[in-house]
N, C-alpha and C positions, 0 to 999 in steps of 0.2 A: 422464475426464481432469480435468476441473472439480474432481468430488469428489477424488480424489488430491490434486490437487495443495493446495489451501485448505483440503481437510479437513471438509466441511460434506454432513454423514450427510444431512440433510434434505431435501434435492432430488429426492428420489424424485416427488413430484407435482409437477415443474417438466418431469421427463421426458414427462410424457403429453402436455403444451402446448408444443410447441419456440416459438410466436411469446412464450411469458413465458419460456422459458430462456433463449432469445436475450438476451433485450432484459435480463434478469436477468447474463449475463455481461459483458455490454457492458457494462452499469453498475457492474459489480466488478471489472472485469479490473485488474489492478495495474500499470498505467501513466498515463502524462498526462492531464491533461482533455480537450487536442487531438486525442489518439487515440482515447483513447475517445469523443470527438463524434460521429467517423468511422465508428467501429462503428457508433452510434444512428440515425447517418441514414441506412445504408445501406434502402433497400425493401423488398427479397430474404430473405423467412425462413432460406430454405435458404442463401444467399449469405454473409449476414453470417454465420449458424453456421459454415459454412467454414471465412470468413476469422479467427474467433474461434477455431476448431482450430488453425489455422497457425499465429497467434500466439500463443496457448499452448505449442506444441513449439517456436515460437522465443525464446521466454523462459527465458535461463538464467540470466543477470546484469543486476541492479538496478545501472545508474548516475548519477550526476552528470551534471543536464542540461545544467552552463555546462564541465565539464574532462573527462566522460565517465570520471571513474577510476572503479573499479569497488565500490561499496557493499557487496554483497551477493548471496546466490545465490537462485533460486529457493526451494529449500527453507531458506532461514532468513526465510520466511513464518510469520508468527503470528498466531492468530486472539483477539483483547482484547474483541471486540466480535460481536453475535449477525450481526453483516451479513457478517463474513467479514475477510480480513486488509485490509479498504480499507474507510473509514468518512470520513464528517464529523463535524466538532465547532466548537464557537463558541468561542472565546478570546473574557474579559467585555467586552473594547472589539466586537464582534458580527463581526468577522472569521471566516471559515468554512475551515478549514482539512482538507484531505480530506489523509488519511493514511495511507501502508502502515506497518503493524506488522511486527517483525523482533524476531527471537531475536537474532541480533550483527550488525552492521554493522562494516565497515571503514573507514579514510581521514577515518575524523571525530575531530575535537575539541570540549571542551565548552567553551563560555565563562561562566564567573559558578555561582553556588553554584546547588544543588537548590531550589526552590521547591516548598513544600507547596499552597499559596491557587490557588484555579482550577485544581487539577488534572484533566483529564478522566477519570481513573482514579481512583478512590477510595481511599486508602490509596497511594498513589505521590506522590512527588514529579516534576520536569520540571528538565532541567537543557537548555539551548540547546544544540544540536550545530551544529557546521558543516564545510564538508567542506576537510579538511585541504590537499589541492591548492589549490584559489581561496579560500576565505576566507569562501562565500556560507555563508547559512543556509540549514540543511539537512532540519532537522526538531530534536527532542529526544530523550535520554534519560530512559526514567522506571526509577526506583527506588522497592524499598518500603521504606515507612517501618517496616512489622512483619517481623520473619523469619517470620512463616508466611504471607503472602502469595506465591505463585506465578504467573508465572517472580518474581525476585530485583530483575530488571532487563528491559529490552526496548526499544527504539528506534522513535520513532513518523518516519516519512521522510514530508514534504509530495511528494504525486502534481504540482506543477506543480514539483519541481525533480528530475523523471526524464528521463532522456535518449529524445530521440526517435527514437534509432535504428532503434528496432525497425518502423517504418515502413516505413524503404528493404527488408527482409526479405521484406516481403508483395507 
């Protein structure tokens, strides 16, 4: 299900260890930092695997953690980075920003031009998104600066402004 859904061929030798799969989807799974703490600290190999199945089949929309409007779907997940569609990065002031990647999102506006300097993606620019309901900051849009760069465009969402819904679920 893991592989499906993220797309990451290489897990094959995570299958034969479930205490590094586990503890490997816990720490990708595309939601909160709070949620996923929850995952980490559970004891239970088999337990937290579980509860990581359930919350994978209950994941179908990415929301806004302050208005809950609705961002995006499961499947307009993108993988930008070798760790999977959820990564960190440092913006130069050492701020550590953990990220779901998106093919399109919704309910967002951009504020302020594209910015080339510091971008985490090589060849993209970063433009501020925020979510068109409240007005918070939501993450960025990046662009590429070359038309042979692929995708064109993609949406980087900060993991602490997802909604927590999906807790009440489990």
């Amino acid at each position: 299900m893991w592989k499906r859904m993220v797309g990451m061929p290489d897990m094959d030798s995570l299958i034969k260890k479930p205490d590094v799969l586990s503890f490997h989807i816990a720490s990708k799974i595309p939601v909160s930092e709070s949620t996923r703490q929850e995952f980490l600290d559970i004891d239970s190999i088999a337990y937290r695997l579980r509860r990581e199945i359930e919350l994978l089949e209950s994941i179908d929309l990415i929301r806004c953690k302050s208005c809950e409007t609705i961002i995006a779907k499961r499947s307009d997940m993108l993988i930008m980075s070798s760790e999977g569609p959820l990564s960190a990065y440092v913006n130069s002031g050492g701020y550590v920003h953990e990220i779901m990647t998106l093919y399109k999102a919704n309910g967002l506006a951009l504020t302020g031009s594209a910015v080339a300097d510091h971008s985490w993606f090589p060849g993209y620019a970063w433009t501020i998104a925020t979510c068109a309901t409240c007005k918070k900051q939501i993450g960025w849009l990046f662009t590429a600066r070359n038309k042979q760069l692929k995708p064109s465009s993609f949406w980087g969402i900060r993991s602490c402004q997802l909604a927590e819904e999906i807790r009440q679920n489990l």
